[in-house]
C-alpha positions in Angstrom: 62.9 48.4 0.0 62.7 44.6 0.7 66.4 43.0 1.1 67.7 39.5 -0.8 66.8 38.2 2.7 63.2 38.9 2.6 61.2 36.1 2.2 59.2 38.3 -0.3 61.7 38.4 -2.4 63.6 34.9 -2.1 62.6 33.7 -5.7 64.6 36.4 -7.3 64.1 39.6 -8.7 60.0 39.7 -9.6 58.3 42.9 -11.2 56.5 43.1 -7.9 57.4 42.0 -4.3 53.0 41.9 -3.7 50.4 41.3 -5.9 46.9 41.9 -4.3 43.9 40.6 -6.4 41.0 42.7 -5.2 40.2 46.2 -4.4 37.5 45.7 -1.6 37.9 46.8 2.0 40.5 43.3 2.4 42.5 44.1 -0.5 42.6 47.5 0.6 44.0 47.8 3.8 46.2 44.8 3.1 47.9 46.7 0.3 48.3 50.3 1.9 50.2 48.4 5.2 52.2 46.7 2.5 53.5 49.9 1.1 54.3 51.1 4.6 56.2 48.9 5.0 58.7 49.7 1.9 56.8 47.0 -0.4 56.4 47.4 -3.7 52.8 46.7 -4.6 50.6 45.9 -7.7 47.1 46.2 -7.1 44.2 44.8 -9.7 40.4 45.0 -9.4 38.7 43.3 -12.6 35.8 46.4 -12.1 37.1 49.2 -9.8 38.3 49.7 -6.5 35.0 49.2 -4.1 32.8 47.6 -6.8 32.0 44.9 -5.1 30.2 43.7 -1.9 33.0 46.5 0.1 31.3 48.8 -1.8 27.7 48.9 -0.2 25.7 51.1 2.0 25.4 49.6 5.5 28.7 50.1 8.0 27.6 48.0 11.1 30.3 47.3 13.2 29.0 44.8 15.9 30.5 43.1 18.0 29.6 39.6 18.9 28.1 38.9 22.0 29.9 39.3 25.4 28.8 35.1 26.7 31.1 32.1 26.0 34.3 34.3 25.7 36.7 32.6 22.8 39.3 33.6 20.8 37.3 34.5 17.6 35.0 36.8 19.9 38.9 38.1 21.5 40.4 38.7 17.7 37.2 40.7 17.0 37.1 42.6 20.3 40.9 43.8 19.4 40.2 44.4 16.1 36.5 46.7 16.9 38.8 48.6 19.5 41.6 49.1 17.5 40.1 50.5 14.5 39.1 53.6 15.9 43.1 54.6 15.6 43.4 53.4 12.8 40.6 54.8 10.5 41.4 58.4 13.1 45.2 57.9 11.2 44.1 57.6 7.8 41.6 60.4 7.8 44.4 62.5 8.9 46.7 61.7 6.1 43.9 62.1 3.7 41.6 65.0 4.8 39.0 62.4 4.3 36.1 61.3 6.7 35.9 58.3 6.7 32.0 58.7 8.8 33.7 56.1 11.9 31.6 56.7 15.0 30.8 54.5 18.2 27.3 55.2 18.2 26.6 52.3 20.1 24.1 49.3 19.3 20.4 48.8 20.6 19.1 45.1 20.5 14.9 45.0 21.6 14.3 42.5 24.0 10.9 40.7 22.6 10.5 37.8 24.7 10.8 38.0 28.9 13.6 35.0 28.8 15.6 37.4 26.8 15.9 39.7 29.6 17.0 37.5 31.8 19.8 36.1 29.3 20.8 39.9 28.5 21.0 40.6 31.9 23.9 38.1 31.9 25.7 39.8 28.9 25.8 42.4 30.7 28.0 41.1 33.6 29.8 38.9 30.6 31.1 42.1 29.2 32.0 43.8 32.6 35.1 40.9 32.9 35.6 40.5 28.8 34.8 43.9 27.0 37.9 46.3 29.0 41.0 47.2 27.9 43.7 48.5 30.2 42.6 51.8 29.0 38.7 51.5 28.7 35.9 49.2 29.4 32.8 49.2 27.1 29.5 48.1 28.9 26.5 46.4 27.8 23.3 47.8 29.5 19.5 46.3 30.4 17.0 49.2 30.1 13.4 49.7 30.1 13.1 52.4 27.9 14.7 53.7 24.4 17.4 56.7 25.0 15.7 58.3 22.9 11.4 57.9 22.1 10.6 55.9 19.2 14.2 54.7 18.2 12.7 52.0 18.6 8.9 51.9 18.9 8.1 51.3 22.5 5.9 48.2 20.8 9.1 46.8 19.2 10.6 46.3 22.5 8.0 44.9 25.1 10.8 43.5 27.3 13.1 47.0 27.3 16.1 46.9 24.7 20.1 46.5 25.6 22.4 49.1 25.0 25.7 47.7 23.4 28.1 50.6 24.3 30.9 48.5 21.9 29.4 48.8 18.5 30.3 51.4 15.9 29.4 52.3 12.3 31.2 53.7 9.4 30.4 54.6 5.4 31.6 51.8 3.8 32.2 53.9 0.7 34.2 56.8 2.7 36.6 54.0 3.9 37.3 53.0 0.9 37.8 56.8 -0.1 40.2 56.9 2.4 42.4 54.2 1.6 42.5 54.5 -1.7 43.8 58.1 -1.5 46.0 56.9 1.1 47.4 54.3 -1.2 47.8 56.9 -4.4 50.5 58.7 -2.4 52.1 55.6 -2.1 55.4 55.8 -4.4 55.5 51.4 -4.5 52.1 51.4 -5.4 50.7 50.7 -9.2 46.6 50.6 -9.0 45.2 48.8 -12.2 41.4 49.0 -12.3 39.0 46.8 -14.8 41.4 44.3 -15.0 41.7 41.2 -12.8 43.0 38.2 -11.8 42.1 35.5 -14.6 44.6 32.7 -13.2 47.1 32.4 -10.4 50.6 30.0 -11.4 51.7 30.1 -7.8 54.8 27.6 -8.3 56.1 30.2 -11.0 54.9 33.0 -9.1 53.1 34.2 -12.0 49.8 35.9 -12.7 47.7 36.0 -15.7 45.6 39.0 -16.0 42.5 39.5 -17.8 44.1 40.9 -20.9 46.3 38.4 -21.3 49.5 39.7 -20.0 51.4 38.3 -17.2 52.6 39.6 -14.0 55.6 38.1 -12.4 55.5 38.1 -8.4 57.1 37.0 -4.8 54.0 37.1 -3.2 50.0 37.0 -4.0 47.5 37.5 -1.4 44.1 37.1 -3.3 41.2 39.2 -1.2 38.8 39.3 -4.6 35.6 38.4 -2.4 33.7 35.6 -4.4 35.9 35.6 -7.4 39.0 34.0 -4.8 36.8 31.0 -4.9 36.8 29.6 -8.4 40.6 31.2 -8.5 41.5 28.3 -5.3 40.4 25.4 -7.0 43.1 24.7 -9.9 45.6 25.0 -7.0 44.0 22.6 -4.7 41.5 20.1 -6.1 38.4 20.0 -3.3 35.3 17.9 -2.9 33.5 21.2 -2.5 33.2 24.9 -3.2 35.4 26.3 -0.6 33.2 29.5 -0.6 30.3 31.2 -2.6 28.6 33.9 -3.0 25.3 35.2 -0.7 23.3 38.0 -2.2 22.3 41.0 -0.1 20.1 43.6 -0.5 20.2 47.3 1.6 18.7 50.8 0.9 19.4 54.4 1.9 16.8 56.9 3.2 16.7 60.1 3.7 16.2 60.9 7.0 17.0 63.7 9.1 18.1 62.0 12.2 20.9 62.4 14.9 23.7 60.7 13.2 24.8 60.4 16.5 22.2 57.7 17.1 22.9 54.0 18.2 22.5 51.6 15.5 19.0 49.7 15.6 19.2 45.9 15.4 16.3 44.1 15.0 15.4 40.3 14.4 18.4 40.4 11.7 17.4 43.7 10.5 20.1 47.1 10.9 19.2 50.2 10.6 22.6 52.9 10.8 22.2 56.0 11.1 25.0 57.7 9.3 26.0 61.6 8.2 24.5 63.7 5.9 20.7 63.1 6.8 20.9 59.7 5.8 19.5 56.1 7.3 21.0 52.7 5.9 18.5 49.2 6.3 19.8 45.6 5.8 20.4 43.5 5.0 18.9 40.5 3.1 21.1 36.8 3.2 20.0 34.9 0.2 21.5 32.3 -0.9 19.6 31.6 -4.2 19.2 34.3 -6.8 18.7 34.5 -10.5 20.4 38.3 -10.1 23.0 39.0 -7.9 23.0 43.1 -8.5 18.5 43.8 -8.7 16.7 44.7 -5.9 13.0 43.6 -5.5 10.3 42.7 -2.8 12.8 41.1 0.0 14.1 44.9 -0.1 10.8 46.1 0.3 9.9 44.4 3.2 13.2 44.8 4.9 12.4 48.7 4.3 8.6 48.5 6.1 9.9 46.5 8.6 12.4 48.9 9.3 9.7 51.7 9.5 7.5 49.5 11.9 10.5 49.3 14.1 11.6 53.2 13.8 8.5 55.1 13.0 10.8 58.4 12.9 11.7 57.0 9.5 7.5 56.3 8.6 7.6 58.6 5.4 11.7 58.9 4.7 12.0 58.6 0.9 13.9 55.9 -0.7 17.4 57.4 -2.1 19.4 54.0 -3.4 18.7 50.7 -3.2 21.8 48.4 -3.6 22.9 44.8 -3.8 25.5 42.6 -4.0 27.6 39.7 -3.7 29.5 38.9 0.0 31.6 36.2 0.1 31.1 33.4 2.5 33.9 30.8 2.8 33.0 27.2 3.9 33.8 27.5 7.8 31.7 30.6 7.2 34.4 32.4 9.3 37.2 34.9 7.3 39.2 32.5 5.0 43.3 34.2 5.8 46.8 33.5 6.2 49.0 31.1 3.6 48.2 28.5 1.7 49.2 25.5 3.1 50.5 24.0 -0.8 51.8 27.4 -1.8 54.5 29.5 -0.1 54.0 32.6 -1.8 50.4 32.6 -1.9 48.3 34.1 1.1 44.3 34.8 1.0 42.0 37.3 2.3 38.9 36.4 1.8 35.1 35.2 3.4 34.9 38.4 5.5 30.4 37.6 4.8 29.2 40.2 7.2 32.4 41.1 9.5 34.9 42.2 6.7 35.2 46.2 7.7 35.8 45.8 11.7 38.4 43.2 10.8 40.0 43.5 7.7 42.9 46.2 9.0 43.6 43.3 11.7 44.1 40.3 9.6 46.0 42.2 6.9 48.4 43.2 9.8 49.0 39.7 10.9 48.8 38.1 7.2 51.4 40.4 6.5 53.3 39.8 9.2 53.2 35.7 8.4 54.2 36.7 5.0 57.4 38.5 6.1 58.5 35.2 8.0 56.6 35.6 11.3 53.3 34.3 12.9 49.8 34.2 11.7 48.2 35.7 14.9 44.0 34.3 14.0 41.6 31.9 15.6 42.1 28.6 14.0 39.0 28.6 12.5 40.1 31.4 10.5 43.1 29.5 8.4 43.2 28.7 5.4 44.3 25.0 6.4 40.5 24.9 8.7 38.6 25.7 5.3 40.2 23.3 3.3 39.6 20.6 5.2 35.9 21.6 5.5 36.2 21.3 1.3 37.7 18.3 1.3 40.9 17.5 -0.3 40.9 15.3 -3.3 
């Protein structure tokens, strides 16, 4: 357990060295490497672990692409490479399959300029896409792998061949850490109850059922509900984040889960286990409900059959959608809070959250135990705030 010397536990003796508000794939991974590391941790989800946007059907893990190398595209390199370990760890502790594969990624080249540009992705990655141990290449062909994933008419200018990108069930992730975290000794789970209001000079926490929690350390990853949550502690001109609504399916398809992941002017389609196909996903940013599907779902799903006919008559199984949270600099919102010591934020993963969340819990964990915040600047706390506007 912590020492008096940790900076966890420098305001005295607290019922919990970690509060974590928010049991998505952030919340998640930031509590389980807490425990590990002799932590003892409260975690609260005002629903249930995985209820929210974490908790949806897609999986894409893509990388960004290889051309004007930075450190944002470097952070997510690491962390795409590095998962693999660690999801190949935690389905070993847990007998769990978490459904990780590096399938791969094709992109359909529609226009003849877009050849010529991936043509230069593809000696971009040969210098930025290697480890010491592995490179990962990104190919120009003229033909599909496989016929009609996609439709030789969806790709008149051949199709890349991301050999980088990867895909997992969202859901059996979560499955998987969770378990992981109920073996856990310093590790109290408290589902339907949230985070109502944060005291962070007191280190205090009151929950939705009126009690409080004492605490040397908060990191709040409780997708859009952090928002509202951030503005009693720092008045800001604007939102610092919001909410954007998508929508995804599930088919039933059987097709080799082994396939690359089809993506399409904005459109994904996953192959996953289990005979099953996931399309999306919708970004809409006005809504009158944040958890009905309707027409934009529809036509992501004919589009989708357009593109892969193999999936022409592949019955609807689910239809989902949700709430992903989008901070202001529209990059991952992490790291302390510039006003509060004992307050850190995991938040504003929008569409990137499950390649990188096992990353920046590492490093935000690592700040909080006195050492450095390892993330592009963009992705500070500090670089949203300012975006808001301080009052």
């Amino acid at each position: 357990m912590p020492n008096a010397d940790n900076p966890v536990r420098a305001a005295g003796q607290p019922a919990v060295d970690l509060l974590v508000a928010g049991g998505g794939v952030m919340g998640l991974w930031t509590a389980l490497f807490a425990a590990r590391k002799g932590l003892s941790v409260h975690l609260v989800d005002r629903r249930r672990l995985g209820a929210g946007a974490s908790g949806g059907v897609l999986g894409a893990l893509m990388p960004h692409l290889p051309d004007r190398w930075n450190a944002k595209k470097a952070f997510q390199f690491a962390a795409l490479v590095s998962i693999e370990a660690e999801i190949a760890a935690l389905e070993a502790e847990t007998g769990l399959s978490a459904g990780y594969r590096r399938s791969g990624r094709l992109i359909p080249v529609t226009k003849p300029q877009n050849r010529d540009t991936a043509m230069g992705h593809a000696r971009d990655a040969q210098s930025v896409w290697l480890t010491p141990e592995r490179s990962f290449s990104f190919e120009v062909l003229d033909a599909a792998p496989i016929a009609g994933w996609p439709a030789t008419e969806a790709m008149p200018h051949g199709l890349v061949h991301d050999h980088l990108a990867a895909r997992l069930s969202p859901r059996g992730l979560l499955a998987a850490l969770k378990a992981a975290l109920e073996r856990q000794a310093t590790v109290t789970i408290t589902e339907g109850i949230g985070l109502s209001a944060l005291d962070a000079a007191a280190g205090l926490a009151r929950l939705d059922d009126g009690s409080l929690l004492p605490f040397g350390h908060c990191v709040l990853a409780a997708g859009v509900e952090t928002f509202p949550l951030l503005q009693p502690l720092t008045p800001l001109a604007k939102p610092v984040g919001m909410g954007v609504k998508g929508q995804a399916a599930l088919l039933r398809a059987h097709v080799d889960p082994g396939l690359p992941v089809v993506f399409a002017d904005g459109l994904y389609i996953v192959p996953h286990e289990n005979g099953v196909v996931a399309i999306g996903s919708t970004s809409e940013n006005s809504f009158e409900d944040a958890h009905s599907t309707d027409g934009l779902l529809d036509a992501l799903i004919e589009k989708a059959r357009l593109i892969t006919p193999i999936l022409a008559d592949a019955p609807v199984v689910e239809r989902w959608a949700g709430l992903r949270p989008k901070a202001i600099g529209r990059e991952p919102m992490v790291g302390r809070h510039p006003d509060h010591a004992n307050l850190s934020l995991m938040t504003g993963g929008f569409k990137v959250s499950f390649g990188l969340a096992h990353a920046l819990a590492r490093t935000v964990l690592n700040e909080v135990e006195g050492g450095t915040l390892d993330v592009p600047p963009s992705f500070t706390v500090s670089a949203h705030l300012e975006q808001a506007g301080r009052i």
